[in-house]
C-alpha positions in Angstrom: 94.9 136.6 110.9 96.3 140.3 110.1 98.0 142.4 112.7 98.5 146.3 111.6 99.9 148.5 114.1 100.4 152.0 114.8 101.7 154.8 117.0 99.5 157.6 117.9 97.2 157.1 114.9 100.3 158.3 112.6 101.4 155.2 111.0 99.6 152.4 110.3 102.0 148.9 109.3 101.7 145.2 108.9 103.0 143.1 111.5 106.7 142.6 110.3 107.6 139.9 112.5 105.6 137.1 113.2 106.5 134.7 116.4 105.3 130.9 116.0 104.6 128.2 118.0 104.6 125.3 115.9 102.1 125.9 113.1 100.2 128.8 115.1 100.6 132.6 115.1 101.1 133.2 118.8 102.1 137.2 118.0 103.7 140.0 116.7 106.9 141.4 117.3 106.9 145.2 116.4 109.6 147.4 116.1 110.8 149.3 118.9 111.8 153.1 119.3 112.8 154.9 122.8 110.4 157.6 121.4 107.4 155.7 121.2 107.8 153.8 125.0 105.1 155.9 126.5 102.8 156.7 123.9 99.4 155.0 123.5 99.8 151.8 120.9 96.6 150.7 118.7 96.6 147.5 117.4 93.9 146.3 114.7 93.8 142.5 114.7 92.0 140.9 111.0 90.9 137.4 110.6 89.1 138.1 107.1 85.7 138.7 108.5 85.9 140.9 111.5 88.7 143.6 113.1 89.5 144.5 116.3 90.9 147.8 117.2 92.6 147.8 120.5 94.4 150.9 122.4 97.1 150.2 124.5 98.2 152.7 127.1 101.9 151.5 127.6 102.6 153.9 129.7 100.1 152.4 132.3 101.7 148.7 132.2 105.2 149.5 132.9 105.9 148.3 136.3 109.1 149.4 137.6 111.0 147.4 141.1 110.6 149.4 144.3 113.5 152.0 145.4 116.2 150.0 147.0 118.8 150.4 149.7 116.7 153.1 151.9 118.8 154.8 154.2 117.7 157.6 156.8 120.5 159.9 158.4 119.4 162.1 161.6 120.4 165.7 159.9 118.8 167.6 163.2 116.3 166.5 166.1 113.5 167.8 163.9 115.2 166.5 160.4 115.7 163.3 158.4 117.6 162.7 155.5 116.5 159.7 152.8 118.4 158.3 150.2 117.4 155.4 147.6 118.2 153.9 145.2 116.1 153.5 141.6 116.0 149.8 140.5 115.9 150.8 136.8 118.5 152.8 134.2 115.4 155.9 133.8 116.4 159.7 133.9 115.5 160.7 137.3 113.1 163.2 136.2 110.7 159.9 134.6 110.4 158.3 138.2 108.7 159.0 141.0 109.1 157.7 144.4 106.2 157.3 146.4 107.5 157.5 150.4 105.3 157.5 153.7 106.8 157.4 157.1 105.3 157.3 160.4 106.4 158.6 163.8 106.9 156.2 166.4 103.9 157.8 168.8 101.7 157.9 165.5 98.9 155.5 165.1 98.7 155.8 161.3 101.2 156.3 158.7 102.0 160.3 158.2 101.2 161.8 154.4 102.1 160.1 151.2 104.9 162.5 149.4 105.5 162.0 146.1 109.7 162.9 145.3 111.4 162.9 142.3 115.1 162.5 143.4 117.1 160.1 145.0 117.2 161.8 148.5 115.0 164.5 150.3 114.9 166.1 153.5 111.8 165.8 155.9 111.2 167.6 159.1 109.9 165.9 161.7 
């Protein structure tokens, strides 16, 4: 079996790096560019009588840990600070933090906010 891969439909190459498991092809280690992390990756699998061209989004399958060490900081009566942490070595601007809060009277959590940064102010 043949495995070509390319980037955005630019470049098509031979696998260069086969990984074994005894006498079996068990896959293909491509090389690896920061550039190309979060573009869309097509693979086209030959045994001789068929192919198999697959698109893989890899932006959609990386999974990053959970914003750690929440802290919230009373700023007024109305106003509350948070501050995280981001599990992962990223630029800021690639992650975004999904945080809902509820009041203690409220039944049901209050809005889903989506926020960039490590730390935001929301008035109560």
């Amino acid at each position: 079996m043949n495995v070509r891969s390319l980037i955005n439909k630019s470049h098509c190459g031979a696998c260069p790096t086969y990984l074994k498991k005894g006498d079996h092809t068990v896959g293909c280690r491509l090389p690896y560019k920061n550039s190309d992390k979060f573009k869309t990756l097509y693979l086209s699998l030959d045994n001789c009588s068929s192919e198999t061209m697959r698109e893989i989004n890899l932006k959609d399958r990386v999974k990053l840990r959970p914003p750690h060490n929440l802290s919230v900081h009373m700023q007024s009566s109305t106003e509350l600070r948070l501050y995280w942490n981001i599990s992962a070595p990223l630029k800021k601007e690639c992650v975004e933090s999904d945080v809902s809060y509820r009041k203690e009277t409220d039944q049901e959590k209050s809005g889903l906010e989506v926020w960039k940064t490590g730390h935001r102010n929301r008035t109560l």
